[in-house]
C-alpha positions as CSV (number, residue, x, y, z in Angstrom):
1,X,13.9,3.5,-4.2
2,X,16.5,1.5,-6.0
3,X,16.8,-1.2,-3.8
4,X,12.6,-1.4,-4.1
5,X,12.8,-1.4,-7.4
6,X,15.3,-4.3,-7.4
7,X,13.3,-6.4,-5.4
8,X,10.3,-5.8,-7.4
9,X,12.1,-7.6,-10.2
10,X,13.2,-10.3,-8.2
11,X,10.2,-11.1,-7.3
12,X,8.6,-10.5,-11.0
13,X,11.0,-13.0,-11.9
14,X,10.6,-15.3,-9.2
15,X,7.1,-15.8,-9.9
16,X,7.8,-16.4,-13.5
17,X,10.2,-18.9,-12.9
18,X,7.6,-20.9,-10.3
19,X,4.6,-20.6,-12.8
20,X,5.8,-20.0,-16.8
21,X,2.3,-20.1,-17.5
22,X,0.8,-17.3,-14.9
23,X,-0.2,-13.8,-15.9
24,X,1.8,-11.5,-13.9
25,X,0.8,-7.7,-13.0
26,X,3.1,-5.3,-11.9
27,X,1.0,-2.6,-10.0
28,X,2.1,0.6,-8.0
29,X,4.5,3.0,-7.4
30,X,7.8,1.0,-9.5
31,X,5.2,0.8,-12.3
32,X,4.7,4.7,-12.3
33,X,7.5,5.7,-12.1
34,X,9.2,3.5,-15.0
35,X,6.5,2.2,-16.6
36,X,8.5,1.5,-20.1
37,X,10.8,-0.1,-18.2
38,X,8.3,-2.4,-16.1
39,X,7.0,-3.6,-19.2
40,X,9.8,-4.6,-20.6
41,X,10.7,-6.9,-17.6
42,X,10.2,-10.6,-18.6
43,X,7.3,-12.2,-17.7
44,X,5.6,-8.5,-17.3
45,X,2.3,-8.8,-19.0
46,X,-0.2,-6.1,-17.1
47,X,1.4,-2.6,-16.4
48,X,-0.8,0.0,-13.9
49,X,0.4,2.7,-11.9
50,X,-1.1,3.7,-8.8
51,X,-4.4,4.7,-10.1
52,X,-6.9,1.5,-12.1
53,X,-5.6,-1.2,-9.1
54,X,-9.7,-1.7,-8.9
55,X,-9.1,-2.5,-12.3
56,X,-6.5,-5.5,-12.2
57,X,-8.4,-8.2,-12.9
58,X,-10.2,-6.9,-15.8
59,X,-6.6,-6.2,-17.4
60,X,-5.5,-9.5,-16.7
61,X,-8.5,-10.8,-18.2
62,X,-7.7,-8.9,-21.1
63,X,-3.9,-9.9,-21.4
64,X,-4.9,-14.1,-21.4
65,X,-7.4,-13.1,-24.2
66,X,-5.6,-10.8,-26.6
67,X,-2.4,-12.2,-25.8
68,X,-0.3,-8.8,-25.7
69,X,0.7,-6.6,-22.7
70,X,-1.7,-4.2,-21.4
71,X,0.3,-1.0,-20.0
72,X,-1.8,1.3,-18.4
73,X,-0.6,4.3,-16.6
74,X,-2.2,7.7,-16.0
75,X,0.4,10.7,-15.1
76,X,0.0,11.6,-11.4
77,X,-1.3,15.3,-12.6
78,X,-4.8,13.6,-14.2
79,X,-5.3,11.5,-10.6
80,X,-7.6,14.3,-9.3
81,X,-10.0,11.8,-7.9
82,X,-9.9,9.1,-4.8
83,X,-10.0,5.8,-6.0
84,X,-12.6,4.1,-3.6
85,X,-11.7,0.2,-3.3
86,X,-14.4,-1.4,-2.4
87,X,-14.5,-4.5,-0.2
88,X,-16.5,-7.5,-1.5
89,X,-15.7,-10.0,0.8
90,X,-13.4,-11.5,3.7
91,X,-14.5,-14.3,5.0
92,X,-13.0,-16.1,7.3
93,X,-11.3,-12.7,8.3
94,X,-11.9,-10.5,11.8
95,X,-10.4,-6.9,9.6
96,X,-10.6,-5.8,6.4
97,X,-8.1,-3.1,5.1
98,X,-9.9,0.5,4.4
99,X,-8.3,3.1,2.5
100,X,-8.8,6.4,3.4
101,X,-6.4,8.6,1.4
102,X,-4.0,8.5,-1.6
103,X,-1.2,10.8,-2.2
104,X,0.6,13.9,0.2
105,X,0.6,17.4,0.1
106,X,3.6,18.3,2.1
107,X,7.2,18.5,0.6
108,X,9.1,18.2,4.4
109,X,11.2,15.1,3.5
110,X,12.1,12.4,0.9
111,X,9.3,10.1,1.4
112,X,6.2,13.3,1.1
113,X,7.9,14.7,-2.4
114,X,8.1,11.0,-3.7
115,X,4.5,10.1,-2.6
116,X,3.2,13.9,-4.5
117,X,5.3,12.7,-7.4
118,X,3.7,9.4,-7.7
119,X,0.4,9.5,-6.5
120,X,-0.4,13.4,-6.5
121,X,-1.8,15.7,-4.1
122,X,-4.0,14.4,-1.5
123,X,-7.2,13.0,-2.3
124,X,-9.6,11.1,0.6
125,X,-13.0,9.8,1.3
126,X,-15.6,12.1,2.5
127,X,-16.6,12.2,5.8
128,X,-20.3,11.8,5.2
């Protein structure tokens, strides 16, 4: 949404402002959307969609060492399979967060035809 989208920004700039020196990474739905525009927020130096978030640290990485941008987004059509996340650790923690599907294959209302337009038809863990 358009208010989302504003407070994304914000809050891009925001953390700009508190740390000039911090490499910032704008991952999700905004960034799939408008990708282009993401990366030419201020401050914007890693770009991913909804898709490589297992990935976000390795593109940071590679933004404080090559010193340029690194925008990488896949269109929604080529996300045929689930991203597993793994968990690594939680200490100190009583729940970890499990995901356990990514994207909607219904078209009822609003929120179903944005989620299949930004993170593609339905894709889940097996049940073995």
């Amino acid at each position: 949404t358009n208010m989302g989208d504003k407070k994304s920004r914000q809050i891009i700039s925001r953390a700009r402002r508190t740390n000039p020196n911090a490499i910032i990474a704008a991952v999700g739905c905004y960034s799939q959307m408008a990708p282009k525009e993401v990366s030419e927020i201020p401050g914007v130096d890693v770009v991913l969609g909804t898709r490589n978030k297992g990935d976000v640290v390795y593109y940071v990485n590679k933004a404080k060492d090559e010193g340029k941008a690194q925008v990488h987004v896949q269109p929604v059509l080529q996300n045929k399979k689930f991203e597993d996340l793994k968990i690594e650790d939680y200490q100190d923690k009583t729940r970890a967060f499990l995901k356990i599907q990514d994207g909607c294959n219904r078209f009822y209302n609003t929120l179903c035809k944005g989620i299949s337009l930004l993170k593609g038809s339905r894709k889940g863990i097996s049940g073995s």
